[in-house]
Residue frames as qw, qx, qy, qz and C-alpha x, y, z in Angstrom:
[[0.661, 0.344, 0.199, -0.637, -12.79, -16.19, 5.35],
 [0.352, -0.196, 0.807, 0.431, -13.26, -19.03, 3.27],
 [0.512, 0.498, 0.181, -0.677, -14.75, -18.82, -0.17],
 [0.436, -0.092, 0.812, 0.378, -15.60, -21.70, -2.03],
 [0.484, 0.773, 0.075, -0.404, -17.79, -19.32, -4.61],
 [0.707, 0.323, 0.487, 0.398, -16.17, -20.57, -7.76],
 [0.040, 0.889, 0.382, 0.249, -16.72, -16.86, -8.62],
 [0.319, -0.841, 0.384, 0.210, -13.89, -15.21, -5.98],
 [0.717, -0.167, 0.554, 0.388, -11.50, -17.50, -7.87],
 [0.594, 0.574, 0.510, 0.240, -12.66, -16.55, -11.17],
 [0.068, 0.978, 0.124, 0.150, -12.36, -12.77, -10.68],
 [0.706, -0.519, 0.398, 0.271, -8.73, -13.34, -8.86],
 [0.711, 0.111, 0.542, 0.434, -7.73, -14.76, -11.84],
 [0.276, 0.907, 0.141, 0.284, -9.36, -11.67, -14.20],
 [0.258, -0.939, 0.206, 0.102, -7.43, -9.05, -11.52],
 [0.690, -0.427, 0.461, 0.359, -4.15, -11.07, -12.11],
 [0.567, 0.357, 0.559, 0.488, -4.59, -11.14, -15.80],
 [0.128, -0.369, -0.137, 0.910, -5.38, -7.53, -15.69],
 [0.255, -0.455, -0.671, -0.527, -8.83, -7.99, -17.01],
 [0.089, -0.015, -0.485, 0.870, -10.08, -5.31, -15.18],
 [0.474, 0.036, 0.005, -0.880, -13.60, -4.70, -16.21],
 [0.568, -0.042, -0.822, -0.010, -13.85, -8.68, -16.34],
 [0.372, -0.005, -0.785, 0.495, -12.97, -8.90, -12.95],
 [0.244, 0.050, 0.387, -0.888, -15.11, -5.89, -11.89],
 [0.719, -0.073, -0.257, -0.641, -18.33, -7.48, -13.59],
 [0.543, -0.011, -0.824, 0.162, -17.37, -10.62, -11.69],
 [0.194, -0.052, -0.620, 0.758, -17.34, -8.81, -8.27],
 [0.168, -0.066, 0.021, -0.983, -20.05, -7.12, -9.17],
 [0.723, -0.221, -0.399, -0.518, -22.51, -9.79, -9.58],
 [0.376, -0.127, -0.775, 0.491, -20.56, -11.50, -6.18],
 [0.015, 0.020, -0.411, 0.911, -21.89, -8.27, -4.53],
 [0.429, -0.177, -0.208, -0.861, -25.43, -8.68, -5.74],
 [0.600, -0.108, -0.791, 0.053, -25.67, -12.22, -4.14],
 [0.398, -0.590, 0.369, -0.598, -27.28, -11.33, -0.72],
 [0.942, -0.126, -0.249, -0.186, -26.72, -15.12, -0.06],
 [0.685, 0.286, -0.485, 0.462, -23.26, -14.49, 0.92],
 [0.518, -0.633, -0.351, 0.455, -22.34, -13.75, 4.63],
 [0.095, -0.972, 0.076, 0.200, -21.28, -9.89, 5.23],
 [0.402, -0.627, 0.433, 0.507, -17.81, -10.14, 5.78],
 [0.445, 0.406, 0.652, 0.461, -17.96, -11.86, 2.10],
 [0.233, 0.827, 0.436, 0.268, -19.83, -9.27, 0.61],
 [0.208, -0.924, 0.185, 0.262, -17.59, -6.18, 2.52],
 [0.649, -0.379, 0.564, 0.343, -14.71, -7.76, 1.36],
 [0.446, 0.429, 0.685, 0.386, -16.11, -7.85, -2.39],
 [0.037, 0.984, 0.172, -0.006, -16.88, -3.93, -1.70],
 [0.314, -0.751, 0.413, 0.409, -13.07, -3.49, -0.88],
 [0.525, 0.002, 0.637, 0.564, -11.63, -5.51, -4.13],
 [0.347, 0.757, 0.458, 0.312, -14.32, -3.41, -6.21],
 [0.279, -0.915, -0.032, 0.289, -12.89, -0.16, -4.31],
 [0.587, -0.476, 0.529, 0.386, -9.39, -1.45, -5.43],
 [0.526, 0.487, 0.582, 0.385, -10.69, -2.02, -8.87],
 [0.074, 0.945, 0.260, 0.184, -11.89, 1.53, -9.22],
 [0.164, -0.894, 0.148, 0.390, -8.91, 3.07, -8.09],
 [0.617, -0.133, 0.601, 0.490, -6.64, 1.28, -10.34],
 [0.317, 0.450, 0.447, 0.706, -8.52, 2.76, -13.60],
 [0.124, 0.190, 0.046, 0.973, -8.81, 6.10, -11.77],
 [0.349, -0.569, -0.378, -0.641, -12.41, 6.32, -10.59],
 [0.208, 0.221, -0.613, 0.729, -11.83, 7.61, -7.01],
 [0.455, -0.255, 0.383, -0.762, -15.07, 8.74, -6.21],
 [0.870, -0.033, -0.332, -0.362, -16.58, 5.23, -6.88],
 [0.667, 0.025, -0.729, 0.152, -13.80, 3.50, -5.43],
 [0.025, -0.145, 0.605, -0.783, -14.37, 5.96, -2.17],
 [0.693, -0.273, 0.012, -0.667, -18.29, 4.97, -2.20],
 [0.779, 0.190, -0.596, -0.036, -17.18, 1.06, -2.51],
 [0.629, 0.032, -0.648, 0.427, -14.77, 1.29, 0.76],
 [0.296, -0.303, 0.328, -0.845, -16.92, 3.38, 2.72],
 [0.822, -0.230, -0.092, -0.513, -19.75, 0.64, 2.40],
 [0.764, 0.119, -0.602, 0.199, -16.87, -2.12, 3.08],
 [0.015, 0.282, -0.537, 0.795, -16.16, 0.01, 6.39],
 [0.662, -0.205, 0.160, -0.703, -20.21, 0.41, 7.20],
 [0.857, 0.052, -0.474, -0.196, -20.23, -3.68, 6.77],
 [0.787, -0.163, -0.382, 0.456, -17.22, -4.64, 8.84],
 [0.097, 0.841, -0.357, 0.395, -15.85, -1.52, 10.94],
 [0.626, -0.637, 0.438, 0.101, -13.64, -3.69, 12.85],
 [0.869, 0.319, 0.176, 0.336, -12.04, -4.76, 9.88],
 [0.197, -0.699, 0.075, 0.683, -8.59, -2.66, 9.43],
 [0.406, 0.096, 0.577, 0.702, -7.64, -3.76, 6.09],
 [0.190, 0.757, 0.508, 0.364, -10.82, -1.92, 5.00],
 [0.237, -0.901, -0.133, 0.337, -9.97, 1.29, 6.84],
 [0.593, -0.398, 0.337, 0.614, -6.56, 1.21, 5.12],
 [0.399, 0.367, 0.609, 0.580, -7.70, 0.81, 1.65],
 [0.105, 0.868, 0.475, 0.097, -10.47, 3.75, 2.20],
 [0.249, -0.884, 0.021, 0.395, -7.56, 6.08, 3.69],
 [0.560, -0.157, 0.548, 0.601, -5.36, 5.08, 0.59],
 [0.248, 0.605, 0.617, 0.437, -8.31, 6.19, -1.55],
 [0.092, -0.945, -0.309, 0.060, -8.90, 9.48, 0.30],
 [0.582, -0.525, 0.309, 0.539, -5.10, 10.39, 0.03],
 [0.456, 0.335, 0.750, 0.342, -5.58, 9.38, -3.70],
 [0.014, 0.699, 0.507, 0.504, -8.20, 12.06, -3.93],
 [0.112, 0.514, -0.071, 0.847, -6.46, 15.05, -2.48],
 [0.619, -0.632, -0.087, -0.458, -8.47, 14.51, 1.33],
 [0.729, 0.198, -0.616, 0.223, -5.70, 13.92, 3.27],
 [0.183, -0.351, 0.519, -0.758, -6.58, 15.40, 6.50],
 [0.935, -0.054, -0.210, -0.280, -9.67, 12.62, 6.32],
 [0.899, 0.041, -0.432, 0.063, -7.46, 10.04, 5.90],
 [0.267, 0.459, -0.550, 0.645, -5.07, 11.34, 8.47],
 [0.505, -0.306, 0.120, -0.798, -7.64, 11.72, 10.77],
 [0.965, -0.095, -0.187, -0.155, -9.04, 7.97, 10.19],
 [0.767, 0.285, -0.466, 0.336, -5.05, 6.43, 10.37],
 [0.025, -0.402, 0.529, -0.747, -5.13, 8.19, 13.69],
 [0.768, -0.168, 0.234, -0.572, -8.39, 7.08, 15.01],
 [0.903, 0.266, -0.318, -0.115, -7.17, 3.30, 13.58],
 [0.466, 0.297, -0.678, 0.485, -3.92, 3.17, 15.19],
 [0.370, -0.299, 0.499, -0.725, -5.42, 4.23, 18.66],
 [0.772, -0.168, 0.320, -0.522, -7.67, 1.49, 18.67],
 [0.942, 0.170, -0.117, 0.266, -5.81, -1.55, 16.59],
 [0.037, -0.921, 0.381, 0.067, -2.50, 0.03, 18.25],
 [0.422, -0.491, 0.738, 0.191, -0.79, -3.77, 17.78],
 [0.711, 0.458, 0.531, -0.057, -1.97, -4.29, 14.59],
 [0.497, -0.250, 0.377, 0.741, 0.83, -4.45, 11.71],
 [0.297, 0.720, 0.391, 0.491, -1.31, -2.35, 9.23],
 [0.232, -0.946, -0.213, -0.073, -2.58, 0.29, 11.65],
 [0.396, -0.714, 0.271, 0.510, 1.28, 1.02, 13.42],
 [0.406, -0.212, 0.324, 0.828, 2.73, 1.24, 9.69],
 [0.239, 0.687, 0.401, 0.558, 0.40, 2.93, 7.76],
 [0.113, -0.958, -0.258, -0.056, 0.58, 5.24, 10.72],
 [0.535, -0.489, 0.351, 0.593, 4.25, 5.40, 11.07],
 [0.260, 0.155, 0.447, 0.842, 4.25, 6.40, 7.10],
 [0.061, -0.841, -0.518, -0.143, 1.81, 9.23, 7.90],
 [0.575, -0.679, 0.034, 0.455, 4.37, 10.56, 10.38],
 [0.614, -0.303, 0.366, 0.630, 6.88, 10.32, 8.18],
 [0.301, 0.679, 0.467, 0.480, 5.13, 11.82, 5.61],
 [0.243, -0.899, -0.238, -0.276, 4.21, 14.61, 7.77],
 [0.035, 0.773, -0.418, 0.476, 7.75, 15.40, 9.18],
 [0.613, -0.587, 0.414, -0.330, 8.17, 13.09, 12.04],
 [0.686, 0.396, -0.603, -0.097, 10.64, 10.74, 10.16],
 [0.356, 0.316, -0.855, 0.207, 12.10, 9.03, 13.17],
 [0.463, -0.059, 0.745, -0.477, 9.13, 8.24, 15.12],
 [0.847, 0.269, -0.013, -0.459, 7.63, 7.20, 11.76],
 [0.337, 0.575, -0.743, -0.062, 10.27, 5.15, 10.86],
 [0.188, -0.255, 0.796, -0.517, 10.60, 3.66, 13.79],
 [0.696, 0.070, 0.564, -0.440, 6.86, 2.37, 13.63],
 [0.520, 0.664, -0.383, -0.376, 7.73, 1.18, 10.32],
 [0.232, 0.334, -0.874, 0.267, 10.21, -1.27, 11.32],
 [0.477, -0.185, 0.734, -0.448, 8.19, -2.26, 13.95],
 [0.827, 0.311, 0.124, -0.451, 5.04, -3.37, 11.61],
 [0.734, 0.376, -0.549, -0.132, 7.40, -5.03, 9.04],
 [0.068, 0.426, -0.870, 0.237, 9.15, -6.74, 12.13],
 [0.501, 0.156, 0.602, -0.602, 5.52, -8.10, 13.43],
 [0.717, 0.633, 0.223, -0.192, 4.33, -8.67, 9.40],
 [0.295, -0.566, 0.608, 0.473, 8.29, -9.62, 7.87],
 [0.343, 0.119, 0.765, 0.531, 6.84, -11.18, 4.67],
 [0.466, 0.709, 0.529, 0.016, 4.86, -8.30, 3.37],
 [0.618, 0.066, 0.211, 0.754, 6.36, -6.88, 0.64],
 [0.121, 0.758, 0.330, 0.550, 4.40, -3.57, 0.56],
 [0.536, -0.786, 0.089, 0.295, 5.65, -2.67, 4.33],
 [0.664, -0.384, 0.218, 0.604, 9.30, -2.94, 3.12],
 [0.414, 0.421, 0.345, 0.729, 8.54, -1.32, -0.28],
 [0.396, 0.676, 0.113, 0.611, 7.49, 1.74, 1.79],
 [0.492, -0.852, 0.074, 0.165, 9.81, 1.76, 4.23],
 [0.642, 0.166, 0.385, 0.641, 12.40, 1.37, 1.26],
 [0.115, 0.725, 0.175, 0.657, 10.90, 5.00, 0.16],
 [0.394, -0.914, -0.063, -0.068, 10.47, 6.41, 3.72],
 [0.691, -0.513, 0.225, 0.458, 14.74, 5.71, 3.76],
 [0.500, 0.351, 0.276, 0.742, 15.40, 7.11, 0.15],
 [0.101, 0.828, 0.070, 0.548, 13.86, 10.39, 1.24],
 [0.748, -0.642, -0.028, 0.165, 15.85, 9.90, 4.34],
 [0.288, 0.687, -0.667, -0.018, 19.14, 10.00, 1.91],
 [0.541, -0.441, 0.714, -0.050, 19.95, 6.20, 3.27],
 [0.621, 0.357, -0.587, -0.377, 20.36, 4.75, -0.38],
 [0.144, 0.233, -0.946, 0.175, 21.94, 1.31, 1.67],
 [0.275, 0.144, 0.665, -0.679, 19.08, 0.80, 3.61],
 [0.721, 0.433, 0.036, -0.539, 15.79, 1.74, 1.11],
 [0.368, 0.407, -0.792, -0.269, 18.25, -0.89, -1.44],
 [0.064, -0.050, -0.971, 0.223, 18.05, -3.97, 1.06],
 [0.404, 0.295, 0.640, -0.583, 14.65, -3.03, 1.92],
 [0.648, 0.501, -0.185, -0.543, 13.31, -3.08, -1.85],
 [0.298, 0.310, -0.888, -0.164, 15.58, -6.07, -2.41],
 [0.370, 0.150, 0.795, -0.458, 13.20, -7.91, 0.55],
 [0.220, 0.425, -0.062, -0.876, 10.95, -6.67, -1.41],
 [0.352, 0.397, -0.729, -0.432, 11.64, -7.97, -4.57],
 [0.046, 0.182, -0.980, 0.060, 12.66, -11.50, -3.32],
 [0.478, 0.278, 0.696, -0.458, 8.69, -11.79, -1.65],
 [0.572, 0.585, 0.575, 0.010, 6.53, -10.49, -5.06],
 [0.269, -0.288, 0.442, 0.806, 8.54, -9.74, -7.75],
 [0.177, 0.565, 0.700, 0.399, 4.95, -9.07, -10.16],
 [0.118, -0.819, -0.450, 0.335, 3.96, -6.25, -7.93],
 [0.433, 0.619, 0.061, 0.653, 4.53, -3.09, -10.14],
 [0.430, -0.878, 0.028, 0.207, 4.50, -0.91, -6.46],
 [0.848, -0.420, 0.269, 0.179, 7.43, -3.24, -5.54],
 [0.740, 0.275, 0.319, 0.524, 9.19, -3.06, -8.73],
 [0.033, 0.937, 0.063, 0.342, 8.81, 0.71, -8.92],
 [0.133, -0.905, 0.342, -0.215, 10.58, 1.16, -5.95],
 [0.814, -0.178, 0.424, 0.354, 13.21, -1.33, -6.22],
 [0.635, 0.457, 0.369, 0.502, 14.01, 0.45, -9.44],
 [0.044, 0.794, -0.084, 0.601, 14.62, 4.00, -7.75],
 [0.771, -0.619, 0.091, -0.118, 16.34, 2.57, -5.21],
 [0.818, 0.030, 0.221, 0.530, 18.97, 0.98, -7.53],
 [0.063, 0.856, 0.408, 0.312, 18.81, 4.26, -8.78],
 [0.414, -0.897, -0.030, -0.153, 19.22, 6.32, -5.76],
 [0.909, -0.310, 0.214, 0.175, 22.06, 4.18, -4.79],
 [0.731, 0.398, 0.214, 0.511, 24.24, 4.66, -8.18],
 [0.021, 0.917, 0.053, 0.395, 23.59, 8.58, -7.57],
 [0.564, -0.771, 0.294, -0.027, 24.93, 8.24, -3.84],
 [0.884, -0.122, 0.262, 0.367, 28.12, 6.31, -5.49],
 [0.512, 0.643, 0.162, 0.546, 28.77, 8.85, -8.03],
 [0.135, 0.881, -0.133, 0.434, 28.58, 11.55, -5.63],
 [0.641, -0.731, 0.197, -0.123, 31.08, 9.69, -3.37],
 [0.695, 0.517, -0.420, 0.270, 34.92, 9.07, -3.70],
 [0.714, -0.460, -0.235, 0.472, 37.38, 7.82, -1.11],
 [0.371, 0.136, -0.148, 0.907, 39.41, 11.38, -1.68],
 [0.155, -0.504, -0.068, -0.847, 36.20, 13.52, -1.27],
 [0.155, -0.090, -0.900, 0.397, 34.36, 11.47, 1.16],
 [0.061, 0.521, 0.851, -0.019, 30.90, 11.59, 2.18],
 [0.075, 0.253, 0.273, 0.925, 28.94, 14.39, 0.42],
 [0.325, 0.028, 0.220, -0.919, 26.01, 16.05, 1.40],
 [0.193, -0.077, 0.951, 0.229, 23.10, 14.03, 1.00],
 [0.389, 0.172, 0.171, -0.889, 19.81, 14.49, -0.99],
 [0.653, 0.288, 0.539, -0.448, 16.59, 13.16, -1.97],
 [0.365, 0.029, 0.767, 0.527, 16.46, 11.20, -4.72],
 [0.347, 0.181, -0.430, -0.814, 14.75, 12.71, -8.18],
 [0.424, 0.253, 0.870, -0.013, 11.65, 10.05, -7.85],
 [0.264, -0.230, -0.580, -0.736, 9.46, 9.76, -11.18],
 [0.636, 0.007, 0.400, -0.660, 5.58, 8.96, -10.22],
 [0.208, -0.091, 0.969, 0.096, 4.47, 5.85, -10.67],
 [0.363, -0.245, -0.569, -0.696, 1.01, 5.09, -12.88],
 [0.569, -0.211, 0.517, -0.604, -1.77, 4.27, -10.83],
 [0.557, 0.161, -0.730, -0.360, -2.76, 0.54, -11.52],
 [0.790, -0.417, -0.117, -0.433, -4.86, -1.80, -9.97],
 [0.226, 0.432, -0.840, 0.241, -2.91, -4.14, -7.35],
 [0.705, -0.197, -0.680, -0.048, -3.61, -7.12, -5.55],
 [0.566, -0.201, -0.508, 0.618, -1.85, -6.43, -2.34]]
């Protein structure tokens, strides 16, 4: 979509600066503009969605990316964002539900196979989730939020080596992202732990999940 609104630029800039209520009175008057085309204006429902979770107001940011869905429903990105919010807010058989009904019908589309491959894996089926994991980042190799959680779907695997290189990808794409930085920092983490509790006399120990902290919730670009 191109958008030569002075106005998407403006609010970009707020979100980056983390002028959040800037950015959201920006979007907001984008949204009131019925001069823009849909997809514009769905699109301007998902960044407000995105806004609203970031300082915590779920049910707003779920009214926001329901109406970005009702605008575009062939869009995935919007499906993603709404199932990220319904997760968010404790409704995770919803969002399960949708990330099924998404992957069936976008089934070669690099959101839909990894957001459903880290559903799986959430839900106990680590090595077919994995698996679609890898695939998406192999189809979508420069986004750094695939590798940052398929970097976590391998620390609660116990593969410290693995979740490391994958957060380091990570890193290397958008080192600003606080996700990205989160788990690149409990990865290095993880890693140190899985050295300590290994010595060439004792050899490889048992291996467990790493102690993760929670991260804040904060708005994100990506």
């Amino acid at each position: 979509m191109s958008m030569h609104d002075d106005r998407f630029a403006l609010a970009e800039q707020l979100w980056e600066e983390r002028e959040f209520k800037k950015a959201m009175v920006v979007y907001q008057d984008l949204l009131q503009d019925e001069s823009l085309p849909q997809i514009a204006r769905a699109l301007v429902c998902e960044y407000i969605g995105r806004l609203c979770i970031g300082i915590g107001k779920l049910s707003q940011a779920e009214k926001f990316l329901r109406q970005a869905v009702a605008m575009e429903p062939e869009d995935v990105d919007h499906y993603v964002q709404l199932a990220n919010c319904l997760c968010l807010a404790e409704k995770n058989q919803e969002a399960w539900e949708m990330i099924q009904w998404l992957y069936q019908r976008h089934p070669e589309h690099p959101a839909a196979i990894h957001y459903y491959g880290k559903l799986l894996d959430e839900r106990g089926e680590h090595e077919r989730g994995l698996a679609l994991m890898k695939e998406a980042v192999k189809l979508d190799p420069h986004n750094e939020r695939f590798l940052a959680d398929l970097a976590f779907a391998y620390m609660m695997a116990g593969n410290a080596g693995a979740a490391v290189i994958c957060s380091e990808e990570a890193m290397a794409l958008n080192p600003e992202d606080e996700v990205v930085q989160f788990i690149h920092e409990v990865a290095a983490e993880f890693e140190q732990q899985e050295a300590q509790r290994t010595t060439p006399a004792q050899g490889h120990s048992k291996r467990e999940q790493p102690a993760l902290k929670t991260p804040s919730k904060k708005a994100s670009r990506a």
